[in-house]
Structure formats: structure tokens, C-alpha cells
PDB file as gemmi writes it, atoms N, CA and C in Angstrom:
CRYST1    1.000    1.000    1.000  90.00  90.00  90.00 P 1                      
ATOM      1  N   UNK A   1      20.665 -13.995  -7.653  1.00  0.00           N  
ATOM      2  CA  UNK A   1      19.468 -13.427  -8.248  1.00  0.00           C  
ATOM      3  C   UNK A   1      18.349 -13.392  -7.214  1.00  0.00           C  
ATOM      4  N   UNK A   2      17.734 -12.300  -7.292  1.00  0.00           N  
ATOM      5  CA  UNK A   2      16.517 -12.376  -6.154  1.00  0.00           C  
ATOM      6  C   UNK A   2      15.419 -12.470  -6.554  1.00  0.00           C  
ATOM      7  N   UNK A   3      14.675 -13.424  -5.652  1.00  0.00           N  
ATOM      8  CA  UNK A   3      13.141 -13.812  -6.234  1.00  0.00           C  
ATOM      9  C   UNK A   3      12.330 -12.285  -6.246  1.00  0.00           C  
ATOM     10  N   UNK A   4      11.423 -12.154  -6.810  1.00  0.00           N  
ATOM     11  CA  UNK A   4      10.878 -11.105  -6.765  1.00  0.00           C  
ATOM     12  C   UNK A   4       9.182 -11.039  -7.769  1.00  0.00           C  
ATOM     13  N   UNK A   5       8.205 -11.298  -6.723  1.00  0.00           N  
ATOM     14  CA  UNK A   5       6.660 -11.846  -7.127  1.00  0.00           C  
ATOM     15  C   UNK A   5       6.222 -10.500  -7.301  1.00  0.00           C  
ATOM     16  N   UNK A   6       5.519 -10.139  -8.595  1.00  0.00           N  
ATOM     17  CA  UNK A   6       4.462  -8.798  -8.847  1.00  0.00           C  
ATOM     18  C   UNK A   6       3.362  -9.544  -8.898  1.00  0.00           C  
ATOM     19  N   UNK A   7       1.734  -8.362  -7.911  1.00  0.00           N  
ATOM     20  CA  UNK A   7       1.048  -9.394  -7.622  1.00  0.00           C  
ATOM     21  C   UNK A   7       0.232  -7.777  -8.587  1.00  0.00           C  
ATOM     22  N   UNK A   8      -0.432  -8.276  -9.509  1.00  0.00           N  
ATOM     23  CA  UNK A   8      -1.491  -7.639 -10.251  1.00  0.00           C  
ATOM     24  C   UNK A   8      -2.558  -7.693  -9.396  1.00  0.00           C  
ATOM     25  N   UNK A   9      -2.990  -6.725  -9.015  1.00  0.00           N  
ATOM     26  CA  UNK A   9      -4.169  -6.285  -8.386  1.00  0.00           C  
ATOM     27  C   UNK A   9      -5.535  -5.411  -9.299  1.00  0.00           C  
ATOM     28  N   UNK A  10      -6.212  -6.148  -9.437  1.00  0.00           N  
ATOM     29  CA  UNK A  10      -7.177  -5.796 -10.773  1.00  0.00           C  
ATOM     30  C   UNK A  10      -8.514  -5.717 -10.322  1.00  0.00           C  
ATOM     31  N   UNK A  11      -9.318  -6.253  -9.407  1.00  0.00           N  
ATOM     32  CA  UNK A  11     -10.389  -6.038  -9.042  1.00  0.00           C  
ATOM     33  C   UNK A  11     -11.044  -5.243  -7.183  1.00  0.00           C  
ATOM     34  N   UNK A  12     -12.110  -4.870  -7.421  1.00  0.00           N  
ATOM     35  CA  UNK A  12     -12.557  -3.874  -6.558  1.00  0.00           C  
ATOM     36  C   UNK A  12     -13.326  -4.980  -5.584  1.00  0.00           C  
ATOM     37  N   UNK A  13     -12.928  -6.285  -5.064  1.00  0.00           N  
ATOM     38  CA  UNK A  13     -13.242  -7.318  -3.554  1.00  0.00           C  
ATOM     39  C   UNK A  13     -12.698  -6.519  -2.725  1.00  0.00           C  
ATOM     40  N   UNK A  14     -13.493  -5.879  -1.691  1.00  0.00           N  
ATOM     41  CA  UNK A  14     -12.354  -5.655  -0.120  1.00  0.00           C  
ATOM     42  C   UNK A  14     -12.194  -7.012   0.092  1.00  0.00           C  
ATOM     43  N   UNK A  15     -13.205  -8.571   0.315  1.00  0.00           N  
ATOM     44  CA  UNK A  15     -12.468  -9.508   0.912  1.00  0.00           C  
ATOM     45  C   UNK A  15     -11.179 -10.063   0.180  1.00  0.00           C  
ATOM     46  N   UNK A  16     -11.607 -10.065  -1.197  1.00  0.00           N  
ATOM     47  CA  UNK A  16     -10.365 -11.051  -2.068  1.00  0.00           C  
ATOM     48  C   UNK A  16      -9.052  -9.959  -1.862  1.00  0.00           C  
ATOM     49  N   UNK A  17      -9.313  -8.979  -1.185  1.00  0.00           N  
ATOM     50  CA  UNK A  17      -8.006  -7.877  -1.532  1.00  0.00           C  
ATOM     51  C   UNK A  17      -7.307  -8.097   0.184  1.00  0.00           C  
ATOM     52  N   UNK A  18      -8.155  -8.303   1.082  1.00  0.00           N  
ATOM     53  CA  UNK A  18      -7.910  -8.878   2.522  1.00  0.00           C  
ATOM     54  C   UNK A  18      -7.666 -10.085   3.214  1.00  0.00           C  
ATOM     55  N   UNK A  19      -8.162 -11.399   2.117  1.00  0.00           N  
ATOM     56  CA  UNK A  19      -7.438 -12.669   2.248  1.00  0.00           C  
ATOM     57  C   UNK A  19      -6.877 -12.415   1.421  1.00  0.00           C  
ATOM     58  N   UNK A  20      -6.125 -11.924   0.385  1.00  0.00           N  
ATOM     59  CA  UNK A  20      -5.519 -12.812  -0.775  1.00  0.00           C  
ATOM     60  C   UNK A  20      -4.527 -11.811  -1.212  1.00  0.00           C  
ATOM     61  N   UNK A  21      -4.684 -10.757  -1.688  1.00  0.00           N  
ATOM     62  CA  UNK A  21      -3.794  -9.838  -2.083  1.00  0.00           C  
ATOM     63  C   UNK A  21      -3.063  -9.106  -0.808  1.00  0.00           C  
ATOM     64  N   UNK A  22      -3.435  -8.430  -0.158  1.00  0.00           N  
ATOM     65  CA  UNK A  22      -2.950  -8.256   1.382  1.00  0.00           C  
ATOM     66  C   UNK A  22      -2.030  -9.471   2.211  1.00  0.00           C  
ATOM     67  N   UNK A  23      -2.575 -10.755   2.621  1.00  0.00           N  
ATOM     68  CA  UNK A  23      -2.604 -11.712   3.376  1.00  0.00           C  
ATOM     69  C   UNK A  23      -1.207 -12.486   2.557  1.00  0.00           C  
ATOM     70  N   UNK A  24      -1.369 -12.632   0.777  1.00  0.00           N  
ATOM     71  CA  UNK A  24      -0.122 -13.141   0.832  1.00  0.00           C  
ATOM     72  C   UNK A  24       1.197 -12.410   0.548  1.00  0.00           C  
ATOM     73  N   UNK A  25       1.231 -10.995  -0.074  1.00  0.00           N  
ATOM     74  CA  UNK A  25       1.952 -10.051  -0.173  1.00  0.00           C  
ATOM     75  C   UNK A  25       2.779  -9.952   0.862  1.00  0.00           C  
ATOM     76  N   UNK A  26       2.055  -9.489   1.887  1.00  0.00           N  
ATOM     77  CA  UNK A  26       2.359  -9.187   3.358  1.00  0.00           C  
ATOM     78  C   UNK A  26       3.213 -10.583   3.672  1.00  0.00           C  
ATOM     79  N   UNK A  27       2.477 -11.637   4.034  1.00  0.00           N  
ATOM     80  CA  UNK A  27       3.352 -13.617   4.395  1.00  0.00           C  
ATOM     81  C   UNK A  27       4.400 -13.267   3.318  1.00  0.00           C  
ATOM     82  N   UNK A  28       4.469 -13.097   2.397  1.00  0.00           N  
ATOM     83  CA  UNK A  28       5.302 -13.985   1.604  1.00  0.00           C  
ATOM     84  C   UNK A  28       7.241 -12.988   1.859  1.00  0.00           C  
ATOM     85  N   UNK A  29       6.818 -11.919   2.215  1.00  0.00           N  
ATOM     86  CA  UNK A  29       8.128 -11.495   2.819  1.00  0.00           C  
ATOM     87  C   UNK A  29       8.383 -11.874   4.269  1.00  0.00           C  
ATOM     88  N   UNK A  30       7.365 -12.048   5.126  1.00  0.00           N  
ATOM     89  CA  UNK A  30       7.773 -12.276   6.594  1.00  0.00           C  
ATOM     90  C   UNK A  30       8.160 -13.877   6.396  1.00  0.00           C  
ATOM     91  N   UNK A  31       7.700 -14.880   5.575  1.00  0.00           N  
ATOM     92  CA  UNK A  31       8.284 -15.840   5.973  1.00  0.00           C  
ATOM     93  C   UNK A  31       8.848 -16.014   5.208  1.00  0.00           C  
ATOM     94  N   UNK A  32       9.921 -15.105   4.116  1.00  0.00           N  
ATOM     95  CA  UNK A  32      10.956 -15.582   3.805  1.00  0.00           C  
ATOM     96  C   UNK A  32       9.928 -16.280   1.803  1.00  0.00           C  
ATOM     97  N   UNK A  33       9.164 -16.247   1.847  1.00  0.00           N  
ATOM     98  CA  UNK A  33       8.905 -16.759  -0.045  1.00  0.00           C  
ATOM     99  C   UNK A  33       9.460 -16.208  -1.042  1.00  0.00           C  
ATOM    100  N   UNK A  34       9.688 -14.987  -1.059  1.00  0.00           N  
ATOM    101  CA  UNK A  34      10.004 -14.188  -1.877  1.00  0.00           C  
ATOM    102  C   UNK A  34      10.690 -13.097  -1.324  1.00  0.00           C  
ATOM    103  N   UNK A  35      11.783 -12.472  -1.801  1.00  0.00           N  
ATOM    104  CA  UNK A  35      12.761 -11.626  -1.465  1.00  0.00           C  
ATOM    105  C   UNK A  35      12.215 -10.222  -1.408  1.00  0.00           C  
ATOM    106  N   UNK A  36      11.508 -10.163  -2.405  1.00  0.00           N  
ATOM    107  CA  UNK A  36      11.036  -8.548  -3.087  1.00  0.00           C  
ATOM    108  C   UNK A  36       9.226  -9.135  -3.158  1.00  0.00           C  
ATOM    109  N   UNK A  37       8.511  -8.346  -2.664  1.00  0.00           N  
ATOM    110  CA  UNK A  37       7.008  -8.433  -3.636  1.00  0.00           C  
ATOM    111  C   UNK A  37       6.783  -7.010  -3.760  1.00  0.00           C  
ATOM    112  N   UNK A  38       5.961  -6.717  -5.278  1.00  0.00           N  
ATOM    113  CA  UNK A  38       5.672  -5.868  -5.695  1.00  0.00           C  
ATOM    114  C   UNK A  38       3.995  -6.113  -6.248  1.00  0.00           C  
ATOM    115  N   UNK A  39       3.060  -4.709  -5.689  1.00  0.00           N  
ATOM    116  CA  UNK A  39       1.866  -5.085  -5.436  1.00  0.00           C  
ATOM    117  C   UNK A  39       1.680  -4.003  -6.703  1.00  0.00           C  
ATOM    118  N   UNK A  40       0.815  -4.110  -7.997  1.00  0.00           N  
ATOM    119  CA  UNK A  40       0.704  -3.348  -8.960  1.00  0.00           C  
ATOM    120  C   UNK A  40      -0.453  -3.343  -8.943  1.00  0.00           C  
ATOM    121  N   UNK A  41      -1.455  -2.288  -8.548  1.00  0.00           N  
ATOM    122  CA  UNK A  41      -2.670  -1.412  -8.592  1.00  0.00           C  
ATOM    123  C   UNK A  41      -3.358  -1.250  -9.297  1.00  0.00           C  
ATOM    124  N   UNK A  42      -4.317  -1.501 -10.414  1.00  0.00           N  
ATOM    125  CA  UNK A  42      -4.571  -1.313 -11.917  1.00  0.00           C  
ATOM    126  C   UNK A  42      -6.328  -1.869 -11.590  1.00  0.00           C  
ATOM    127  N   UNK A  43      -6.702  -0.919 -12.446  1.00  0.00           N  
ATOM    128  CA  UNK A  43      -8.341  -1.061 -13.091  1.00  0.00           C  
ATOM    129  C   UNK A  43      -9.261  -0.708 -11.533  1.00  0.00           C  
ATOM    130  N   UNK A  44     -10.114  -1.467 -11.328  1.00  0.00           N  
ATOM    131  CA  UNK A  44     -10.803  -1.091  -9.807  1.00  0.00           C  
ATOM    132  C   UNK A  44     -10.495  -0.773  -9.170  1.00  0.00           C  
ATOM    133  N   UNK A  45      -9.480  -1.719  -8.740  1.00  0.00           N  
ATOM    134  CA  UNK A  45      -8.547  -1.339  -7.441  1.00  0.00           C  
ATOM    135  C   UNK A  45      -7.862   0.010  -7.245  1.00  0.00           C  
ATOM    136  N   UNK A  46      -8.139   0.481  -8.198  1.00  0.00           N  
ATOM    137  CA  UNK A  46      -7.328   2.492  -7.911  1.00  0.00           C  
ATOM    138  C   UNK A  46      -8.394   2.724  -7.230  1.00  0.00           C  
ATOM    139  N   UNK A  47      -9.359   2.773  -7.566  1.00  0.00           N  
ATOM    140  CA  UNK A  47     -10.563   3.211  -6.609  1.00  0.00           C  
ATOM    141  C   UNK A  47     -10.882   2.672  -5.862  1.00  0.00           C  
ATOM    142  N   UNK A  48     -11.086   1.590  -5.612  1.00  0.00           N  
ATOM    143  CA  UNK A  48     -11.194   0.855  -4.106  1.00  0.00           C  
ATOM    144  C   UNK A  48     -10.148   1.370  -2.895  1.00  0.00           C  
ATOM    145  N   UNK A  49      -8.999   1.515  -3.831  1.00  0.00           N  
ATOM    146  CA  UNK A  49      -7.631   1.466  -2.756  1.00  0.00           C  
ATOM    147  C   UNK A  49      -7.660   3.327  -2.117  1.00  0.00           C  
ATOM    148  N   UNK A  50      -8.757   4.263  -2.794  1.00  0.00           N  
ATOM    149  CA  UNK A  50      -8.931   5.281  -2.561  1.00  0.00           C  
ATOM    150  C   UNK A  50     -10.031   5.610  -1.329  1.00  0.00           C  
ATOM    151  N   UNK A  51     -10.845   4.999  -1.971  1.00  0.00           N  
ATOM    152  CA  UNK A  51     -11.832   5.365  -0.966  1.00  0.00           C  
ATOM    153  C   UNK A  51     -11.963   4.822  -0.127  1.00  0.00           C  
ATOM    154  N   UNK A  52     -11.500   3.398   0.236  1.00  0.00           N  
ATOM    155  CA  UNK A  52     -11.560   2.515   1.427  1.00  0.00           C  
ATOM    156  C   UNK A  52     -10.770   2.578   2.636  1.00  0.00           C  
ATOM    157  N   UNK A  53     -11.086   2.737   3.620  1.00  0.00           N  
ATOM    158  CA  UNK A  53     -10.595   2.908   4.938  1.00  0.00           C  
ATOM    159  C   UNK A  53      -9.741   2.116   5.145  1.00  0.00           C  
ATOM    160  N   UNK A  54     -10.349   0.674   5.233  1.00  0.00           N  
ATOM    161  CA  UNK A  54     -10.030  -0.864   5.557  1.00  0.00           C  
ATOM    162  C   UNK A  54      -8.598  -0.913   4.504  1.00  0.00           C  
ATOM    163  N   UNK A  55      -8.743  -0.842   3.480  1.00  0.00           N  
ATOM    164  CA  UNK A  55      -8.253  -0.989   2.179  1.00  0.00           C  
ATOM    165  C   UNK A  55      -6.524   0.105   2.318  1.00  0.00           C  
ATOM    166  N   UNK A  56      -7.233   1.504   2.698  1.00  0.00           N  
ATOM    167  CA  UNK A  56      -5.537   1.907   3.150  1.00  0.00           C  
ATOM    168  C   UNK A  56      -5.115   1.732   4.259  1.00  0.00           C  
ATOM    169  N   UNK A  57      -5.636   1.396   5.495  1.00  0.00           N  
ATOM    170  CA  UNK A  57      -5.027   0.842   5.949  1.00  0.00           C  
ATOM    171  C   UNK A  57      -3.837  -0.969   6.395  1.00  0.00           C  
ATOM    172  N   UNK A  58      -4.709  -1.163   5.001  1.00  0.00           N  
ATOM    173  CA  UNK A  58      -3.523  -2.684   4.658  1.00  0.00           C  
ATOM    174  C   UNK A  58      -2.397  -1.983   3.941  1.00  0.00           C  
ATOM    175  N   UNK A  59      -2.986  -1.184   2.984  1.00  0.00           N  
ATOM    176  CA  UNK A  59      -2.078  -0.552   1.956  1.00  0.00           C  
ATOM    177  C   UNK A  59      -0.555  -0.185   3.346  1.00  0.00           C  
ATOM    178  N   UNK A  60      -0.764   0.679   4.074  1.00  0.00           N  
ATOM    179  CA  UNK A  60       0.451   0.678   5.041  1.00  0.00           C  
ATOM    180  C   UNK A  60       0.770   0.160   5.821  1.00  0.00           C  
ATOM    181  N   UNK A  61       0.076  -1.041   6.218  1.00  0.00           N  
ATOM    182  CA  UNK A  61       0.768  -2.513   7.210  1.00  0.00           C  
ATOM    183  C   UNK A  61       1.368  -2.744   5.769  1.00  0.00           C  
ATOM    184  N   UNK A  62       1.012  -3.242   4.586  1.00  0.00           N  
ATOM    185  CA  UNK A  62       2.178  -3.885   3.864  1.00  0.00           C  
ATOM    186  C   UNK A  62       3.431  -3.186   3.213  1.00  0.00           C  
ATOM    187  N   UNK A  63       3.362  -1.498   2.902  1.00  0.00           N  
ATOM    188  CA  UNK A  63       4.374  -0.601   3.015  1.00  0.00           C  
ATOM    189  C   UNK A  63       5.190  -0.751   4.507  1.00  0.00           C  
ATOM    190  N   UNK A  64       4.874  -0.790   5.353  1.00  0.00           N  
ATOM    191  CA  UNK A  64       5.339  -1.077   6.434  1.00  0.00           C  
ATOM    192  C   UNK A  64       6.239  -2.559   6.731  1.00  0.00           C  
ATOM    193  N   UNK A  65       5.711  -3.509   6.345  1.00  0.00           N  
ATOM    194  CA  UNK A  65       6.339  -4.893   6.249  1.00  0.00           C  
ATOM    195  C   UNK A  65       7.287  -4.733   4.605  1.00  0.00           C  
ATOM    196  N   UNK A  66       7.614  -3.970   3.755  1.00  0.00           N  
ATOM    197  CA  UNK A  66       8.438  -3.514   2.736  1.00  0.00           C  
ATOM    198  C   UNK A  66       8.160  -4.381   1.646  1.00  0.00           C  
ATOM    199  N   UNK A  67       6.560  -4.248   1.681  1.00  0.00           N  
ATOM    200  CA  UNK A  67       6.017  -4.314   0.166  1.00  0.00           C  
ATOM    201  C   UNK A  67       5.557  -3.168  -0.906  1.00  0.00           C  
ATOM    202  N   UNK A  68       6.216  -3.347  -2.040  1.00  0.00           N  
ATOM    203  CA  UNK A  68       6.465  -1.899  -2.976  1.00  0.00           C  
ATOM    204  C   UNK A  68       5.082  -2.163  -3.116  1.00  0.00           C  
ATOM    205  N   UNK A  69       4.180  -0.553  -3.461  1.00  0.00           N  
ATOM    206  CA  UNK A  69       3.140  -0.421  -3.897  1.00  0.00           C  
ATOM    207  C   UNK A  69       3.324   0.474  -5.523  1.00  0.00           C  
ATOM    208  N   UNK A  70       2.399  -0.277  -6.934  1.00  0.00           N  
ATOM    209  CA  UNK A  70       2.454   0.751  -7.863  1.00  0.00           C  
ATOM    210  C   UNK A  70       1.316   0.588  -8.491  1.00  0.00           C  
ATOM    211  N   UNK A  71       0.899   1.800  -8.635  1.00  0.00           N  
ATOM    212  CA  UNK A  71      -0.508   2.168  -9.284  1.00  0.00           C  
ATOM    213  C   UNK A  71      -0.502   2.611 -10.517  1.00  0.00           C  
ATOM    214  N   UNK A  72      -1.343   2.258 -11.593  1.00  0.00           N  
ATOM    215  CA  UNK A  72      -1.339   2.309 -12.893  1.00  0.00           C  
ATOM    216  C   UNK A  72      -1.809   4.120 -13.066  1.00  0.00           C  
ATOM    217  N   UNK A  73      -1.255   4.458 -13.284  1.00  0.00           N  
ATOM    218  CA  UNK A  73      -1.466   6.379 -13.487  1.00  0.00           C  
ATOM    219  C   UNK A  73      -2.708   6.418 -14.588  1.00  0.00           C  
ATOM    220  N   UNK A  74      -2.879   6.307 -15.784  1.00  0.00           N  
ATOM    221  CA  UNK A  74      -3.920   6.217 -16.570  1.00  0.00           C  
ATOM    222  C   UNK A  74      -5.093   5.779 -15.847  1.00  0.00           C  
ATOM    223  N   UNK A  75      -5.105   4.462 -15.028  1.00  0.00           N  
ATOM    224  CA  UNK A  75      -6.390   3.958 -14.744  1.00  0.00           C  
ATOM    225  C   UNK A  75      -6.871   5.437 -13.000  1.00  0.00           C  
ATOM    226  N   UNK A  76      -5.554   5.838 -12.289  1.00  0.00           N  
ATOM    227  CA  UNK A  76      -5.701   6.554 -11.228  1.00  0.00           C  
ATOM    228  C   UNK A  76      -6.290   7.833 -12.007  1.00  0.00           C  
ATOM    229  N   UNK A  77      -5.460   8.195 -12.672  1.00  0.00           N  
ATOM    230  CA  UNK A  77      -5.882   9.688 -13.137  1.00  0.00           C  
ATOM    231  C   UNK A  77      -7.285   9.652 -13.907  1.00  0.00           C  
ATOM    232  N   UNK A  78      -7.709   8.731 -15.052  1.00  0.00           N  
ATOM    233  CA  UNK A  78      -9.055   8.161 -15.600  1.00  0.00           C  
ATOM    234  C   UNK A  78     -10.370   8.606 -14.071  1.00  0.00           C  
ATOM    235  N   UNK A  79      -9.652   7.699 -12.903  1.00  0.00           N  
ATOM    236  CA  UNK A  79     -11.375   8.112 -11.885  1.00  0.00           C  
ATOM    237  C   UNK A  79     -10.606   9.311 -11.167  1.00  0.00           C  
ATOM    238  N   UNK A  80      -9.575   9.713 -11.357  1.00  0.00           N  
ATOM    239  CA  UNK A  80      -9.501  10.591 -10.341  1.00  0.00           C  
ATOM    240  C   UNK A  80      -8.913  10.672  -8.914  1.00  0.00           C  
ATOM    241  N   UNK A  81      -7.883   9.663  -8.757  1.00  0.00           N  
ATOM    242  CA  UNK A  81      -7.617   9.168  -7.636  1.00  0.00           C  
ATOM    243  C   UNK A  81      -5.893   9.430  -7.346  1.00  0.00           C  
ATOM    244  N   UNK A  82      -5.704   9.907  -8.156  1.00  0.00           N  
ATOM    245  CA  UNK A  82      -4.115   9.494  -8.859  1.00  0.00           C  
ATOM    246  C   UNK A  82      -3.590  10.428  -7.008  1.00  0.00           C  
ATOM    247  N   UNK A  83      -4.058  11.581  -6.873  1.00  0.00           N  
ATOM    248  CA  UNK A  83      -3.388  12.538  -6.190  1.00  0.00           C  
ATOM    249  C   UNK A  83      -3.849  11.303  -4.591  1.00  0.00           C  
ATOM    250  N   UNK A  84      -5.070  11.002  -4.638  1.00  0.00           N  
ATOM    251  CA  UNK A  84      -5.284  10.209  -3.325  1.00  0.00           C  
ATOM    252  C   UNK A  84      -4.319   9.299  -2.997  1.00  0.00           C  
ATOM    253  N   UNK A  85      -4.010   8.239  -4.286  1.00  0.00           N  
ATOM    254  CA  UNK A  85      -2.808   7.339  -4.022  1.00  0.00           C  
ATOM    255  C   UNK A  85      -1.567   7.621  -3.576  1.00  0.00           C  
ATOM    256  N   UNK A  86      -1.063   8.800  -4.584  1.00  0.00           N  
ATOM    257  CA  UNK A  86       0.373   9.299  -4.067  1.00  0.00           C  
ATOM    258  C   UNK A  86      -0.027   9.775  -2.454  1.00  0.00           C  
ATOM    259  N   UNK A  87      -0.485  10.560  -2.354  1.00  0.00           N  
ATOM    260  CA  UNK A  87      -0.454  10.641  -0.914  1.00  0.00           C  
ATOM    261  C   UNK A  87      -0.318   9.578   0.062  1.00  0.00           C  
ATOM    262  N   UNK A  88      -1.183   8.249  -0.361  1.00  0.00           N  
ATOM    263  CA  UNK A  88      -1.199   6.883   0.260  1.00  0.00           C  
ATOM    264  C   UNK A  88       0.710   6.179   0.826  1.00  0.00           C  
ATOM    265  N   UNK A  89       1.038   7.254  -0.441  1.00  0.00           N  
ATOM    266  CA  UNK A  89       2.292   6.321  -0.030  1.00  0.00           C  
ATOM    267  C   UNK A  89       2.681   5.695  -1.925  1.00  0.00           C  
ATOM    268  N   UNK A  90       1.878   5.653  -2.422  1.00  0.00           N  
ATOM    269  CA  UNK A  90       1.885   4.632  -3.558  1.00  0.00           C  
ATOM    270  C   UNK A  90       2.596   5.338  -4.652  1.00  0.00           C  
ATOM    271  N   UNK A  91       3.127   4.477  -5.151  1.00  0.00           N  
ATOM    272  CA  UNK A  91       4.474   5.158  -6.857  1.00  0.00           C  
ATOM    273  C   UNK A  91       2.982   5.435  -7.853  1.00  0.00           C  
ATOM    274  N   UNK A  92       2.492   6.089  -8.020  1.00  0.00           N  
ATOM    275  CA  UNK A  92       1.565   5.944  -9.284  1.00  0.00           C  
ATOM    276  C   UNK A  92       2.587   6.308 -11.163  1.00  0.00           C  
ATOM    277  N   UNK A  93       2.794   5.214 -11.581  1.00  0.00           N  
ATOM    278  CA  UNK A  93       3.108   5.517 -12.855  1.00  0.00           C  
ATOM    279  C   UNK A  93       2.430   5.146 -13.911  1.00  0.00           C  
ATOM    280  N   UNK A  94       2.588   5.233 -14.931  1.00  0.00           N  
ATOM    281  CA  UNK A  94       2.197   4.326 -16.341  1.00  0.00           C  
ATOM    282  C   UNK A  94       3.039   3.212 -16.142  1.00  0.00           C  
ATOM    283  N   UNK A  95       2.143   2.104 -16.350  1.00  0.00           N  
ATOM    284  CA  UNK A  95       2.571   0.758 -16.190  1.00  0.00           C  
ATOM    285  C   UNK A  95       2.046  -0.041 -17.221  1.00  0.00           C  
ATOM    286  N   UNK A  96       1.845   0.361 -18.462  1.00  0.00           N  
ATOM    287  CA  UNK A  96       1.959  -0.267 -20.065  1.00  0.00           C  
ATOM    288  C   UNK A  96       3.207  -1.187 -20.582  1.00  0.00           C  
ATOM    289  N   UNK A  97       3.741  -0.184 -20.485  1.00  0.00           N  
ATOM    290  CA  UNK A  97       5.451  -1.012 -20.053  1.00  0.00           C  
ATOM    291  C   UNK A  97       5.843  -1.714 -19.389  1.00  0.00           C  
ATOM    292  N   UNK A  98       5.733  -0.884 -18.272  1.00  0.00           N  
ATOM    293  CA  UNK A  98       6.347  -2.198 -16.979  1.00  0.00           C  
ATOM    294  C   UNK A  98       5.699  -3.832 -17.244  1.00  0.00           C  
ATOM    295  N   UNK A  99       4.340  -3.766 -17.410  1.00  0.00           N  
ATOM    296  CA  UNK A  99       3.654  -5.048 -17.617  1.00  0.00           C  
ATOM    297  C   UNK A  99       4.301  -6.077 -18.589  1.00  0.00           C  
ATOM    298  N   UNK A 100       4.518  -5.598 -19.890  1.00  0.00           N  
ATOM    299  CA  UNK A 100       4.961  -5.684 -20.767  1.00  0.00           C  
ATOM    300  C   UNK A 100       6.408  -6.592 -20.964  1.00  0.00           C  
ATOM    301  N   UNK A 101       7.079  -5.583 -19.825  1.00  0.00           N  
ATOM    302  CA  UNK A 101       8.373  -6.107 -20.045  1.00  0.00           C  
ATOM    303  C   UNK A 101       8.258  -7.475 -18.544  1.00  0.00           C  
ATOM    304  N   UNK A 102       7.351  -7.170 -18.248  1.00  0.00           N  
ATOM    305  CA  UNK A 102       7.412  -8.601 -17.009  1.00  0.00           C  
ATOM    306  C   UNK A 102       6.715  -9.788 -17.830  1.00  0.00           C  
ATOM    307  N   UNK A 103       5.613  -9.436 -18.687  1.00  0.00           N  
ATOM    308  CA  UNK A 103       5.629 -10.729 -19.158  1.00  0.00           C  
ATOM    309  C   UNK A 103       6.550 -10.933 -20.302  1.00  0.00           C  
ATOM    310  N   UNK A 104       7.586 -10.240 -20.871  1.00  0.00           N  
ATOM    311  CA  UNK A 104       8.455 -10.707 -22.168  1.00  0.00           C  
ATOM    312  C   UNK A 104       9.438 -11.097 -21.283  1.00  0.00           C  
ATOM    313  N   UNK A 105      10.096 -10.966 -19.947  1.00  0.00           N  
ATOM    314  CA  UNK A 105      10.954 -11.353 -19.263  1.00  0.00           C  
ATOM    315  C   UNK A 105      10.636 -12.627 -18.401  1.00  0.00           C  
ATOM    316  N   UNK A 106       9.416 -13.166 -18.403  1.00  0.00           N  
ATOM    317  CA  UNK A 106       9.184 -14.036 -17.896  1.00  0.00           C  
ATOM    318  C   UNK A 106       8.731 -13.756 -16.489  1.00  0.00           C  
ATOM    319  N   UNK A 107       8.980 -13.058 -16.196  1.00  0.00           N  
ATOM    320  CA  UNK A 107       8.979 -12.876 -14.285  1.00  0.00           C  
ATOM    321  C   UNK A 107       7.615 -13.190 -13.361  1.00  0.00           C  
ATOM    322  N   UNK A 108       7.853 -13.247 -12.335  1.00  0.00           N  
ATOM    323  CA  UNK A 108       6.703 -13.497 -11.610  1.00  0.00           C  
ATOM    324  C   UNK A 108       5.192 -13.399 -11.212  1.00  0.00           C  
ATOM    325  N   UNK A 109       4.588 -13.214 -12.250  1.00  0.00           N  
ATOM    326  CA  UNK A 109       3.237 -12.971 -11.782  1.00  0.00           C  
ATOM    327  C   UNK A 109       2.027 -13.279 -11.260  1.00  0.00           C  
ATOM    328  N   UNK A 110       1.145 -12.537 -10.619  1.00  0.00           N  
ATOM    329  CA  UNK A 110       0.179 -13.378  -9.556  1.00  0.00           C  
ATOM    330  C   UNK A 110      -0.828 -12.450 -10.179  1.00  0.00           C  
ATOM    331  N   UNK A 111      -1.717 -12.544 -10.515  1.00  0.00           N  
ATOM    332  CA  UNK A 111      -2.644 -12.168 -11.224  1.00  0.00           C  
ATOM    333  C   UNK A 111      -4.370 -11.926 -10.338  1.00  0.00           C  
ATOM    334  N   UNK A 112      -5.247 -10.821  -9.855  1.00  0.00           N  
ATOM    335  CA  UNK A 112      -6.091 -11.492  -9.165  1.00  0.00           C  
ATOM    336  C   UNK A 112      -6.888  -9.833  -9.584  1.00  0.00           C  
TER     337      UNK A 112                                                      
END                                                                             
């Protein structure tokens, strides 16, 4: 079975998104913590992760180090960003579900 951490990304910090969401996403596959991380995009952060320079460029050091990126489509398409993300690189879907079934399955979550 493979470990596999989804890190909810919910607020619009460039720093908390550059120590913390970035910094351990990124570590936690190079040294081996977790097999799979999956970085889920939702509420501010669609827009932060749009307009910020700083911000896409972590977005593809951690696509690059083979951390999945997914963006909540309702909250992207809501400001308008939805087409910016996909371009980024990023899965934008509805993630009502997905959430859903990670917390009825128990699975990994990091919440920030």
C-alpha cells in the first residue's frame, strides 16, 4: 500500500504557502515521507496561485519534483482563474467529492 499525503491548500499567505505548503510537499517526496503527495488548491489559493509569480513558480519546482497539483474548479472558475491554472500545469476539477471520499476513507490530510 502506498503512503499518499493530500495537503489542502486553503489560504492566500505567499509565506505560509513558501515555508509550509511548498517546503513540505516538495521534502516529503525527496526524502522519502511519503510515496505520493497530492497538493489540492481550493478557496484563496486559486487566486493567489494565479496571479503570483513567486507562487507559480513553486507550483513547477514541485510538478517538477512529482507533486500532483489539483484545483477546486468551482472555487477557479467562481474568480476566474480556472483557464490560468490549467495552463499552470494544474488538474482543475470539482473536488466536492474527492474531499469527501478522503475524509470517509480516512486518508491523509494536511490541512493549511
Amino acid at each position: 500500500m502506498m503512503d499518499h499525503l493530500y495537503i489542502l491548500w486553503t489560504n492566500n499567505q505567499l509565506e505560509t504557502a513558501k515555508k509550509m505548503v511548498f517546503m513540505y510537499g516538495k521534502n516529503s517526496l525527496l526524502r522519502g515521507w511519503w510515496d505520493q503527495v497530492t497538493i489540492i488548491i481550493w478557496g484563496a489559493a486559486t487566486k493567489l496561485a494565479s496571479e503570483n509569480e513567486q507562487i507559480q513558480d513553486g507550483l513547477k519546482d514541485l510538478q517538477d519534483t512529482g507533486v500532483k497539483l489539483l484545483a477546486c474548479r468551482a472555487c477557479a472558475e467562481q474568480l476566474g482563474v480556472d483557464e490560468v491554472l490549467e495552463k499552470l500545469g494544474v488538474k482543475v476539477i470539482y473536488t466536492g467529492e474527492l474531499m469527501t471520499r478522503l475524509l470517509k476513507d480516512n486518508e491523509k490530510l494536511l490541512t493549511v
